[in-house]
BAGU-894270 format. One record per residue (C-alpha): x, y, z; residue number from 0. Coordinates in nm, 3 decimals. Layout:
N
{{X Y Z} NUM};
...
END
This chain:
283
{{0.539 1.350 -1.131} 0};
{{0.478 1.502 -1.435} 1};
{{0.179 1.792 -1.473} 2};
{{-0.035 1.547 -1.691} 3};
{{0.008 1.244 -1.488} 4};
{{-0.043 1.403 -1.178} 5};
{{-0.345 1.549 -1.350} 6};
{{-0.502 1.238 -1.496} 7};
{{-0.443 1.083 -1.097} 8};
{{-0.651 1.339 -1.016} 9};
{{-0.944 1.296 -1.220} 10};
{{-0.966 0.929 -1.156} 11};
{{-0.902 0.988 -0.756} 12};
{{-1.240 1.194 -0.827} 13};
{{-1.446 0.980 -0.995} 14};
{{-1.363 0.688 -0.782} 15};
{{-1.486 0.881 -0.445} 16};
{{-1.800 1.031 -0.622} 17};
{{-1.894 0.659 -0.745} 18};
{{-1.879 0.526 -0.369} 19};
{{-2.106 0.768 -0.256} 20};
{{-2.480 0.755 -0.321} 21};
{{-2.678 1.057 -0.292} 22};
{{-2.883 0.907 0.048} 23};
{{-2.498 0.921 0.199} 24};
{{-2.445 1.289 0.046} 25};
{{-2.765 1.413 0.231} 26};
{{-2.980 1.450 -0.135} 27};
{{-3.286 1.290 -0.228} 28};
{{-3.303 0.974 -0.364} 29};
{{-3.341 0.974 -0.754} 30};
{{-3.407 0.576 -0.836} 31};
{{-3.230 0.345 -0.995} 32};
{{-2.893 0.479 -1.166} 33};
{{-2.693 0.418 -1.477} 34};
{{-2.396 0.426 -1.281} 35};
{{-2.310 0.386 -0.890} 36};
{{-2.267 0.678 -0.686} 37};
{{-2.319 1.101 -0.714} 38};
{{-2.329 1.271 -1.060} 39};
{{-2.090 1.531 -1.171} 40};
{{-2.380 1.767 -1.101} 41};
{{-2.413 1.704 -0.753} 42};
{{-2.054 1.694 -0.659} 43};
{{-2.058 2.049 -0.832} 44};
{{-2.355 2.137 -0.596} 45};
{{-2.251 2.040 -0.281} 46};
{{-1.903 2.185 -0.307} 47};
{{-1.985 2.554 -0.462} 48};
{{-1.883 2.542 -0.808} 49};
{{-2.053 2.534 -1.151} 50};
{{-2.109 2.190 -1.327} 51};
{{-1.875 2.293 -1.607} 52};
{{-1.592 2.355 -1.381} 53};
{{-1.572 2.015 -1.179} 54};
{{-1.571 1.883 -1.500} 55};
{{-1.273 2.021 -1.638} 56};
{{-1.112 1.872 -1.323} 57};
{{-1.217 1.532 -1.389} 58};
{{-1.123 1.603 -1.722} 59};
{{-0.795 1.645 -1.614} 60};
{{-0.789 2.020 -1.723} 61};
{{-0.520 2.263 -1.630} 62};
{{-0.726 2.490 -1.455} 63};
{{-0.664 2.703 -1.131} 64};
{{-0.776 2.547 -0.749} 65};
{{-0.770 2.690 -0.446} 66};
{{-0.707 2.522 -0.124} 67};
{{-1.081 2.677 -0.047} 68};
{{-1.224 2.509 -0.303} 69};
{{-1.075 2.187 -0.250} 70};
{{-1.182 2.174 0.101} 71};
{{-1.529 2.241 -0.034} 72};
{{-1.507 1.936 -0.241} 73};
{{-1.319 1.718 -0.001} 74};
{{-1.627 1.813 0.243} 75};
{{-1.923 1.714 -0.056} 76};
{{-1.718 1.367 -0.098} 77};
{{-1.642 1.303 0.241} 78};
{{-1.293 1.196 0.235} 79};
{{-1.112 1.098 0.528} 80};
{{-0.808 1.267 0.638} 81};
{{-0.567 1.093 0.394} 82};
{{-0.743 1.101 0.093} 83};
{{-0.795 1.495 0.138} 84};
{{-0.362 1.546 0.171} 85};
{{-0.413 1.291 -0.127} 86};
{{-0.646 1.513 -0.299} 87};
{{-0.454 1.825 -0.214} 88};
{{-0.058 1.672 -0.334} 89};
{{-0.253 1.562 -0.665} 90};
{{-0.442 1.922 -0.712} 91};
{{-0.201 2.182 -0.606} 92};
{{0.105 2.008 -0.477} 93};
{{0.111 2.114 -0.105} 94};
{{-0.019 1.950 0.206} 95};
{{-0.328 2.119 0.347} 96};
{{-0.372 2.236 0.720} 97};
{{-0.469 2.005 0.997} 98};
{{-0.844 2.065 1.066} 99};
{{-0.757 1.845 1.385} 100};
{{-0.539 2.100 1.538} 101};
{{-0.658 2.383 1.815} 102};
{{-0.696 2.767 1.680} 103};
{{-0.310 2.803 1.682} 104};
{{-0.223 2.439 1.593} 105};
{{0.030 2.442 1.805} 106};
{{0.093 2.128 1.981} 107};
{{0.274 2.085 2.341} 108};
{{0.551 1.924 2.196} 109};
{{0.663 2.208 1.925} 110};
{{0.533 2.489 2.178} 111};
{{0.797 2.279 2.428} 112};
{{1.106 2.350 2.179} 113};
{{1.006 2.675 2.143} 114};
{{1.049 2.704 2.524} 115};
{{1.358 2.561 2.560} 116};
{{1.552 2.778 2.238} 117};
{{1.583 3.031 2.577} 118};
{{1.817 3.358 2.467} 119};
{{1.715 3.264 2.126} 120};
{{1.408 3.468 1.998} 121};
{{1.163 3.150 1.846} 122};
{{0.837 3.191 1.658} 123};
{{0.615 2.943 1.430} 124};
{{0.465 3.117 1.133} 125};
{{0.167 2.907 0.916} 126};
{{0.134 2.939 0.516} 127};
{{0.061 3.291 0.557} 128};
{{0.275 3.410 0.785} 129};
{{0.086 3.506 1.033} 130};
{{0.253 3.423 1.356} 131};
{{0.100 3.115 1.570} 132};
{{0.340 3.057 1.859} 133};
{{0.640 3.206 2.039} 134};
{{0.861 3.173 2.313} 135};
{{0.921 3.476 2.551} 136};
{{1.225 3.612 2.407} 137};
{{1.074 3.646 2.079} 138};
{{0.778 3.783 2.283} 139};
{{0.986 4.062 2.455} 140};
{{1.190 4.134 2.151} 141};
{{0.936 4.114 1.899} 142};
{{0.573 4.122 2.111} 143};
{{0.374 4.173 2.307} 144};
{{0.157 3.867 2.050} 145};
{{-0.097 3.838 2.321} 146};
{{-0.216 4.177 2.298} 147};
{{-0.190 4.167 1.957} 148};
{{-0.432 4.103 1.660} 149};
{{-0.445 3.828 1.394} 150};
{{-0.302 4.114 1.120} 151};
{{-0.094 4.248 1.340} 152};
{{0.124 3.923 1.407} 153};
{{0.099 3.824 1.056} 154};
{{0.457 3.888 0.969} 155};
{{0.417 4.076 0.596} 156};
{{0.187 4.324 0.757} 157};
{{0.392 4.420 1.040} 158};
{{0.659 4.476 0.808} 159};
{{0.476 4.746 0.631} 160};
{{0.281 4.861 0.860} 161};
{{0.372 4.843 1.256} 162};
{{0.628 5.135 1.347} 163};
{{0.783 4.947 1.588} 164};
{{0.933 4.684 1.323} 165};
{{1.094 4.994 1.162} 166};
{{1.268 5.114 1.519} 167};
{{1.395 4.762 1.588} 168};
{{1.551 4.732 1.266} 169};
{{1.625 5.040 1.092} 170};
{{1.872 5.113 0.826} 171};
{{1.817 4.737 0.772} 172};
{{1.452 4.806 0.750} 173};
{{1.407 4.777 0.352} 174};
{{1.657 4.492 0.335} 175};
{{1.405 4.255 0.600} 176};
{{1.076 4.390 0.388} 177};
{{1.212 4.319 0.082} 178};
{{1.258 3.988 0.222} 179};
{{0.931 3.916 0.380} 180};
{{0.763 4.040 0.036} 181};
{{0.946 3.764 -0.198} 182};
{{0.840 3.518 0.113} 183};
{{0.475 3.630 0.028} 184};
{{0.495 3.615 -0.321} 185};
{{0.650 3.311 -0.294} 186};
{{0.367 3.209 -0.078} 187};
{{0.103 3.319 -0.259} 188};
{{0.196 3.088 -0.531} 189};
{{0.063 2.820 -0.341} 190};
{{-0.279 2.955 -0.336} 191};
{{-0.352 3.184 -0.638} 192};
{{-0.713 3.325 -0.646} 193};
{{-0.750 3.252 -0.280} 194};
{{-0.986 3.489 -0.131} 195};
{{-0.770 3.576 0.146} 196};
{{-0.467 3.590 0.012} 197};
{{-0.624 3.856 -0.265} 198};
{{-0.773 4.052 -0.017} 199};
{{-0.416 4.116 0.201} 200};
{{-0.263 4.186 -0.109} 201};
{{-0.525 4.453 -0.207} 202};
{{-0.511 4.585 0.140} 203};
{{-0.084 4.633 0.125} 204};
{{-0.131 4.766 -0.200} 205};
{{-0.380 5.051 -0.138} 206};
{{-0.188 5.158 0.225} 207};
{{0.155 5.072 0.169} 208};
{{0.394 5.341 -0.095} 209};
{{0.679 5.039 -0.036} 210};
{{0.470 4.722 -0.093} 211};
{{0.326 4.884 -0.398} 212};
{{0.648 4.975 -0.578} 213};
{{0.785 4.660 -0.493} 214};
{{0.528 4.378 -0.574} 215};
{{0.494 4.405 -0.939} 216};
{{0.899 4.299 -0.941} 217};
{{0.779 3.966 -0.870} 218};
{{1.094 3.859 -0.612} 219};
{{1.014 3.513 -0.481} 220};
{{1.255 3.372 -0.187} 221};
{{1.232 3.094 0.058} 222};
{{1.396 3.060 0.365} 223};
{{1.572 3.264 0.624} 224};
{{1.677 3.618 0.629} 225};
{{2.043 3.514 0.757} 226};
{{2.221 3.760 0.963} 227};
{{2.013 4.035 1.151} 228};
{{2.053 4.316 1.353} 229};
{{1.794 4.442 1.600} 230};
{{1.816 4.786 1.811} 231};
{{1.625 4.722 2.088} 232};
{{1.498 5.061 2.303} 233};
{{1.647 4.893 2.645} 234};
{{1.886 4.628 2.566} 235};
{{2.071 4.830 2.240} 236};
{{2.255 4.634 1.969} 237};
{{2.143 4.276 1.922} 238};
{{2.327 4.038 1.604} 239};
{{2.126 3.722 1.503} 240};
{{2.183 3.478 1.294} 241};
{{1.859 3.315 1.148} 242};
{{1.751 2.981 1.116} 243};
{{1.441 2.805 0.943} 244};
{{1.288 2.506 0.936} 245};
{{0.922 2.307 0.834} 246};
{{0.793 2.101 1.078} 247};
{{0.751 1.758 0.952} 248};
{{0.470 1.605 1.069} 249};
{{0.280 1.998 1.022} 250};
{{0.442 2.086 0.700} 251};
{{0.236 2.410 0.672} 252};
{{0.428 2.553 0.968} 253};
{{0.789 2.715 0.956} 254};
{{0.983 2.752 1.237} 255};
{{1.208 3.027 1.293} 256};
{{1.474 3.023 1.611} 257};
{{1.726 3.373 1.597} 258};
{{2.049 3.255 1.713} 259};
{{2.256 3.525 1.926} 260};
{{2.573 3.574 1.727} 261};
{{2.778 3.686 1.979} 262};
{{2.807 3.632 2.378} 263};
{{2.755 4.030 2.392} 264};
{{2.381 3.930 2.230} 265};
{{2.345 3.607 2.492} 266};
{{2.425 3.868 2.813} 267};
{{2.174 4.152 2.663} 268};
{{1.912 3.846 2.615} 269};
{{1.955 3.726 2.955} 270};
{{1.935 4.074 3.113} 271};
{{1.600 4.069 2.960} 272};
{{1.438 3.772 2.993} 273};
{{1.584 3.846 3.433} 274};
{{1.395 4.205 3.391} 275};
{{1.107 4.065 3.263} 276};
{{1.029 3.808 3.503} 277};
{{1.127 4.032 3.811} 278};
{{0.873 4.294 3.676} 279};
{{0.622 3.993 3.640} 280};
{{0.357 4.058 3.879} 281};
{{0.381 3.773 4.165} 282};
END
């Protein structure tokens, strides 16, 4: 669709939800008879945390920057239903927004299931910003331990830069796998520009990471998997992957990631592990 289509839906998508709703409904006071049905610009602007001027550029059909934020703020203030917000957030920023139905993780039995069964293959689900939500136990042993771990430290561009142990398993092929996770980001944060969080992670990286601050003003941008990888693990030695990635369809802001062993010398090595690990497993 083109820009000023899509952006001319928009405005009219707005303006039809704000005239079905009458202030009583909104939780204001009630202001008497109206010129026309339903909430003023005004009170839209209000209830969702931005100035009058603003909203009005949207229904305007303006060009102007939104963030996912603020477009959960206003699907909130017009009360839309969970289709017309993934309406409201293909016709304002292009994307699908995150399932407000879904647990913590979002991770649902059936996806945490296939993550289960990928066995020798090291599995993980990252969300928009790749922050890791769900693994199976080789990718736990290989990669882990995620339960112990914090929210930053199994988001996937901070680990890169910042957890030594991501630099041991990878080594010489360290800067190649950063590199890569950085254009991901970028690529990412394209999604969501002027997000609070996203602004804040990318202060953060900037002001404690030499690499990530030499390299972000390049402005690489990359999508999808990493390809061929090799991982020195302290016990098992020499492991060769070959990645694959995929979006989950019916949760379209999670990627799936499933490292393939390359070779049956990577399969054996798995399988020694995932045996160790489970006869060390207290009973």
């Amino acid at each position: 669709m083109d820009d000023s289509v899509r952006l001319k839906e928009l405005a009219q998508f707005l303006k039809t939800r704000r005239a079905r709703l009458s202030p009583e409904q909104a939780g204001l006071p009630a202001s008497g008879r109206r010129r026309t049905p339903g909430l003023r610009r005004g009170e839209v602007a209000m209830l969702s945390g931005v100035s009058v001027d603003w909203y009005t550029w949207l229904e305007q059909a303006r060009p102007i920057q939104v963030s996912a934020q603020v477009l959960d703020c206003i699907s909130r203030a017009l009360q839309l239903d969970a289709d017309e917000r993934k309406h409201l957030f293909l016709l304002a920023i292009q994307q699908v927004p995150a399932d407000p139905s879904l647990d913590e993780n979002g991770i649902g039995g059936n996806l945490q299931s296939f993550l289960d069964k990928q066995g020798t293959s090291p599995a993980f689900v990252t969300d928009q910003r790749l922050i890791i939500r769900a693994w199976n136990k080789a990718a736990d042993l290989l990669y882990g331990p995620f339960e112990s771990m914090s929210e930053r430290e199994r988001n996937t561009i901070w680990r890169s830069f910042h957890l030594p142990g991501v630099r041991e398993l990878l080594k010489e092929n360290w800067e190649k796998h950063a590199r890569h996770r950085l254009a991901q980001f970028r690529a990412g944060y394209a999604k969501f520009p002027g997000d609070a969080w996203w602004l804040e992670m990318i202060d953060e990286l900037q002001r404690t990471s030499d690499e990530f601050r030499e390299w972000w003003p390049q402005h690489d941008v990359l999508n999808g998997p990493e390809g061929r990888k090799i991982n020195y693990h302290p016990k098992a030695g020499t492991l060769e992957f070959n990645q694959l990635s995929f979006i989950v369809s019916d949760s379209p802001h999670f990627t799936v990631t499933v490292n393939l062993p390359a070779d049956e010398q990577t399969v054996s090595k798995m399988e020694q592990l995932l045996l160790d690990s489970d006869a060390n497993a207290p009973s």
